[in-house]
C-alpha positions in Angstrom: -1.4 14.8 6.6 -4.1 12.6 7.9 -2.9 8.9 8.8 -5.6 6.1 9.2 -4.6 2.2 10.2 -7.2 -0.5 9.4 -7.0 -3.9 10.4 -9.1 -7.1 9.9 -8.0 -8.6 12.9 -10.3 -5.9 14.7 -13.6 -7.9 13.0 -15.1 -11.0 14.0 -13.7 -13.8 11.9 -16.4 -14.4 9.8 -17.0 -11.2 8.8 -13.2 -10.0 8.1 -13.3 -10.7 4.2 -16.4 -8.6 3.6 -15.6 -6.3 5.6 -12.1 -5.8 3.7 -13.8 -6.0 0.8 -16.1 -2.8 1.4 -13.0 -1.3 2.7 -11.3 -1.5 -0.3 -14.4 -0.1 -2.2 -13.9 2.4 0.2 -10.6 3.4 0.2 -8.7 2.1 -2.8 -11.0 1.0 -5.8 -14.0 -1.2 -6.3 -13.1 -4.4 -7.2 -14.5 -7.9 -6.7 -11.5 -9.8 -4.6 -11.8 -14.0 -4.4 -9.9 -16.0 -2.4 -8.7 -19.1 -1.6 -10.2 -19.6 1.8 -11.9 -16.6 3.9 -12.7 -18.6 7.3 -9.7 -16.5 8.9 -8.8 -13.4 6.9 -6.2 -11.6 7.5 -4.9 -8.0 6.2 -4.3 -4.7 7.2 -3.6 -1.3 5.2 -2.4 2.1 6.4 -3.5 4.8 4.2 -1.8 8.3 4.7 -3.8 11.7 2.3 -1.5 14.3 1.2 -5.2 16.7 0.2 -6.6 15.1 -2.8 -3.3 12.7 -2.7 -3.0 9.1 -0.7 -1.0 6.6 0.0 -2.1 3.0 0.9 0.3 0.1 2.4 -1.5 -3.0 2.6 -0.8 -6.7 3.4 -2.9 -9.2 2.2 -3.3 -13.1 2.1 -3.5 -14.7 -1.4 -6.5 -13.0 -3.4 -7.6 -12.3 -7.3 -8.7 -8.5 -7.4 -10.5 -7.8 -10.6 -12.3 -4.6 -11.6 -14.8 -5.6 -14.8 -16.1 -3.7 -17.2 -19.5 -3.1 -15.1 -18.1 -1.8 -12.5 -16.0 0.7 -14.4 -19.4 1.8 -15.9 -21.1 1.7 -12.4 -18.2 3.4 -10.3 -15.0 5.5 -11.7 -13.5 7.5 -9.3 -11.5 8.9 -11.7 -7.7 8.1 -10.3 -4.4 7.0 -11.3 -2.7 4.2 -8.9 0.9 3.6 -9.4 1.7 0.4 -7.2 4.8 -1.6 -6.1 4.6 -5.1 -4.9 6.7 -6.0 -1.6 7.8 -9.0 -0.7 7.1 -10.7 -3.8 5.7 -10.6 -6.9 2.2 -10.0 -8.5 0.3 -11.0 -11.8 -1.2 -7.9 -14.2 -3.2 -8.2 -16.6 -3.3 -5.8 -19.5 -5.4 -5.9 -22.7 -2.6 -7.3 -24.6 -1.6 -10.1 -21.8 -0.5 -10.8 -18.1 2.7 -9.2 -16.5 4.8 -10.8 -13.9 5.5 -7.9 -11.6 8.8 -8.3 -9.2 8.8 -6.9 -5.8 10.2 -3.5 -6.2 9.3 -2.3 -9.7 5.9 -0.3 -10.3 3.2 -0.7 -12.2 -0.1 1.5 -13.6 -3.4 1.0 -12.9 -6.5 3.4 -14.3 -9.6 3.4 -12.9 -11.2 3.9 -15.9 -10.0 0.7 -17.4 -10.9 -3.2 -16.3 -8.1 -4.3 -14.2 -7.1 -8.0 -13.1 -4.7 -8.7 -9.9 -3.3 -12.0 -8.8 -1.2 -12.5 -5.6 -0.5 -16.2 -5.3 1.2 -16.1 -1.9 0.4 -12.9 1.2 2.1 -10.1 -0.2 2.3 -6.4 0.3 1.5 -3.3 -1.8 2.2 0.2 -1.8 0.2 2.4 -3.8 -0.3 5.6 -4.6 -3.8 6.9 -5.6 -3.7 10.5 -7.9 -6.9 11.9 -9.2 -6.7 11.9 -13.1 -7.4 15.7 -13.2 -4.1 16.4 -11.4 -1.7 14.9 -14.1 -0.4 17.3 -16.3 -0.2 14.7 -19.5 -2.8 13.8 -21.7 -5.4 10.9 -20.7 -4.5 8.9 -24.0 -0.4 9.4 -23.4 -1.0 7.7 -19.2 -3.4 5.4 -20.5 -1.0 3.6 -22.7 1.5 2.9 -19.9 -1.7 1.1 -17.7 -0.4 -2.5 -17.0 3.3 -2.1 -18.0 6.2 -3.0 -15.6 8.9 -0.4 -14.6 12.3 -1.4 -13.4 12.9 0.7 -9.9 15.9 3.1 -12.0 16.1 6.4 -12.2 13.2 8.6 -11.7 11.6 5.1 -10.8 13.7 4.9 -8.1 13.1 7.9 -6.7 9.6 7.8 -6.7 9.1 4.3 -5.1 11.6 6.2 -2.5 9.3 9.0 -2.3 6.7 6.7 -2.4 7.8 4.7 0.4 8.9 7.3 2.6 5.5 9.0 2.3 3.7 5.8 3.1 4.6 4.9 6.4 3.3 8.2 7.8 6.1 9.0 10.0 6.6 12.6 9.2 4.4 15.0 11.3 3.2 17.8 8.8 1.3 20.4 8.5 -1.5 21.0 5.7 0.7 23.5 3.7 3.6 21.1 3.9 1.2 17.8 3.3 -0.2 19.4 0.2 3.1 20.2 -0.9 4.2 16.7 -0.9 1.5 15.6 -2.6 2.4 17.8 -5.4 5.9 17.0 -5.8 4.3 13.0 -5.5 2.3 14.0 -8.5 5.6 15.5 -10.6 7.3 12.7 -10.4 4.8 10.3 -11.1 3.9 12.4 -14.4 7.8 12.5 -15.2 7.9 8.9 -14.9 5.7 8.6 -16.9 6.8 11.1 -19.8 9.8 9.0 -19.9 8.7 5.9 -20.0 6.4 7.3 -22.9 9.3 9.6 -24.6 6.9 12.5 -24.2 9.1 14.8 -21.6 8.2 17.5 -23.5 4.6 16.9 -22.8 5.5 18.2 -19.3 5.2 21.8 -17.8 7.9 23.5 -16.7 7.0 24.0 -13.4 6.8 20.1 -13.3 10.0 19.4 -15.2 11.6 22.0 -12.6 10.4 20.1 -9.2 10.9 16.4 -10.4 14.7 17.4 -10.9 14.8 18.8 -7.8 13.7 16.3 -6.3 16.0 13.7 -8.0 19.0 16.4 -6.8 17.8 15.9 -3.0 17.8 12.6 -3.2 21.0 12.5 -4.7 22.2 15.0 -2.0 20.5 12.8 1.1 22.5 9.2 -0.5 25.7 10.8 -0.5 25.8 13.4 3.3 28.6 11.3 4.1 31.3 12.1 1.2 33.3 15.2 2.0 34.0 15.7 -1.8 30.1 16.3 -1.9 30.0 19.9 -3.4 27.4 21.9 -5.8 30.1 21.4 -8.9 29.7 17.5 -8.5 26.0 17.9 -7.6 25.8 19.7 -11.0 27.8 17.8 -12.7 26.6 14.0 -11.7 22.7 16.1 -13.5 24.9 16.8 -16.1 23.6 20.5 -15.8 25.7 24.0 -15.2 26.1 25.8 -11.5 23.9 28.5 -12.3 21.1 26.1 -13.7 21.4 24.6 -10.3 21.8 27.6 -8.2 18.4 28.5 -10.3 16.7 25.0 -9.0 17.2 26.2 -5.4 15.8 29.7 -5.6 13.0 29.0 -4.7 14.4 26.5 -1.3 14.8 29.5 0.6 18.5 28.2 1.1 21.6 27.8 -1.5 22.7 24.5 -2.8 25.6 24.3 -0.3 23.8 26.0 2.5 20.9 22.7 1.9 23.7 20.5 1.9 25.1 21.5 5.2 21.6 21.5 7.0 20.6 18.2 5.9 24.4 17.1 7.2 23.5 19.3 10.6 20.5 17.0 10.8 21.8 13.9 10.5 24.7 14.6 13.2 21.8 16.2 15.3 19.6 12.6 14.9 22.7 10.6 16.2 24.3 12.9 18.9 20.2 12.7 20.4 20.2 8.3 19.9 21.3 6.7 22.9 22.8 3.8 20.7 25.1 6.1 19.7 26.3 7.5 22.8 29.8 6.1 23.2 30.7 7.4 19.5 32.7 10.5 19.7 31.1 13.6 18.7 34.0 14.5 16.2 33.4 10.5 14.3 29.8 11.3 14.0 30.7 14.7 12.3 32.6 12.3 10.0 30.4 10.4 9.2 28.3 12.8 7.9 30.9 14.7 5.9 32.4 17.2 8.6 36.3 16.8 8.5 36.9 19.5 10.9 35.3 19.5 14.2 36.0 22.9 14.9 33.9 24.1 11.7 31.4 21.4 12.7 31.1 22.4 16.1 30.7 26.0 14.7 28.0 25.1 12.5 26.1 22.9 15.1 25.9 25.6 17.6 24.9 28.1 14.8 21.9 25.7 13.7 20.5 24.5 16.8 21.8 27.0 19.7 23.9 25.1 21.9 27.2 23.1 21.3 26.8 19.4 20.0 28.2 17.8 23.2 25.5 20.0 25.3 22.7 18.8 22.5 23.8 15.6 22.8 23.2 15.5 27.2 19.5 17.0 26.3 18.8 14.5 23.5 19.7 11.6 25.9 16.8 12.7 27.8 14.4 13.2 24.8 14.2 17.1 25.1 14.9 19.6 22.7 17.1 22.9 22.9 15.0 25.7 24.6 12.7 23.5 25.8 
């Protein structure tokens, strides 16, 4: 994972907008961007590659971005960008009119069609740029969903989550692991789409297979904290059968309840090691992640990390790991 911030306010005044400008060119897409006023401009973007994958986070004062049919033929790099406006919302335009997208749903772009972008007030972006050649659907089938506003439900949901998440750049990775990511960025983005176009079918299995898994680990993650969190009602909220999901997690390295109870483990580990949280007992912040027994907790935290919580919890005040 390779993380790059950029920032106008690094560039002589004068010089910011064109400098953003061949940035953009750059980094996102070749467009021609007017603006209001460009005496003091101000924007920055963090862009964060999964391999052949990135993620951009920008914020921007108000512009037009438009990519015309010239520059299509001059320049196609040949990439799907699914976006999501923050903060407020953005004008679209698509052959058969403009969209109003709200702050929070997503919306396609193609490189290889003219594109028009208003933001009337500073606004932020997150997008997600996937090279055409990696989307296991049909050019014609994506194409058709360029321009069209998505409601942040369902899959939706979970990829602007995914989306998000991957954006700021917090996670250290390594390649294997980066690249990983990427992919499962790309499944869900082609399953999103599939759905919206009513073509799931259209899908691999392999795909199909990692986009539910996906949705059943973020399912998991919103819901650490409910003891009654089990495999049946894991398998039963995806409306699928224990083995099916037993099947899902072959390939995890770990069972579904075993997953369940490390990603719990974590959590409790994250809290006992945050000074905030220091006068909380260790037993409520085993609650609060779904242990109801702190004898079984305690158990389990020593098993996982080597040393009893209340021992973790002394070396985490002082920003050191176990074994170190």
């Amino acid at each position: 994972m390779i993380v790059t911030d950029f920032s106008s306010r690094d560039q002589p005044p004068a010089e910011r907008l064109e400098w953003w400008r061949d940035l953009t060119d750059r980094v996102t897409l070749p467009t021609h961007i007017a603006v209001p006023r460009d005496d003091d401009f101000r924007a920055r973007m963090r862009v964060v590659e999964f391999g052949a994958v990135h993620t951009s986070m920008m914020s921007t004062p108000p512009l037009v971005a438009v990519r015309t049919p010239a520059m299509v033929r001059r320049a196609d790099p040949e990439v799907y960008l699914l976006s999501m406006p923050l903060g407020g919302p953005i004008g679209v335009s698509r052959a058969r009119g403009q969209e109003i997208v709200q702050a929070g749903e997503l919306v396609l772009s193609a490189s290889s069609l003219p594109s028009r972008a208003e933001l009337p007030e500073r606004r932020g972006i997150l997008t997600v740029s996937i090279p055409r050649a990696l989307m296991p659907l049909p050019k014609g089938q994506v194409d058709a969903l360029v321009g069209a506003r998505m409601p942040c439900t369902g899959t939706a949901a979970v990829t602007a989550h995914m989306m998000t998440r991957l954006a700021r750049g917090e996670d250290s990775l390594g390649v294997a692991e980066s690249a990983r990511l990427g992919t499962v960025l790309v499944d869900l983005v082609a399953a999103l789409v599939a759905q919206r176009l009513d073509a799931e079918r259209a899908l691999c299995p392999d795909t199909r297979r990692r986009e539910q898994l996906v949705r059943i680990h973020a399912f998991i993650e919103q819901r650490l904290g409910d003891p009654s969190l089990t495999p049946a009602t894991v398998a039963a909220a995806h409306h699928i059968s224990l083995r099916q999901l037993h099947r899902l997690f072959t390939h995890q390295g770990v069972g579904v309840a075993g997953w369940i109870r490390s990603r719990r483990l974590e959590r409790c580990r994250r809290d006992l090691a945050d000074p905030a949280l220091r006068h909380e007992p260790v037993a409520a912040l085993a609650a609060r992640w779904g242990f109801t027994h702190a004898s079984d907790f305690s158990r389990a935290f020593r098993t996982a990390y080597g040393m009893p919580p209340g021992a973790y919890r002394e070396f985490g005040a002082w920003g050191q790991q176990p074994g170190a």
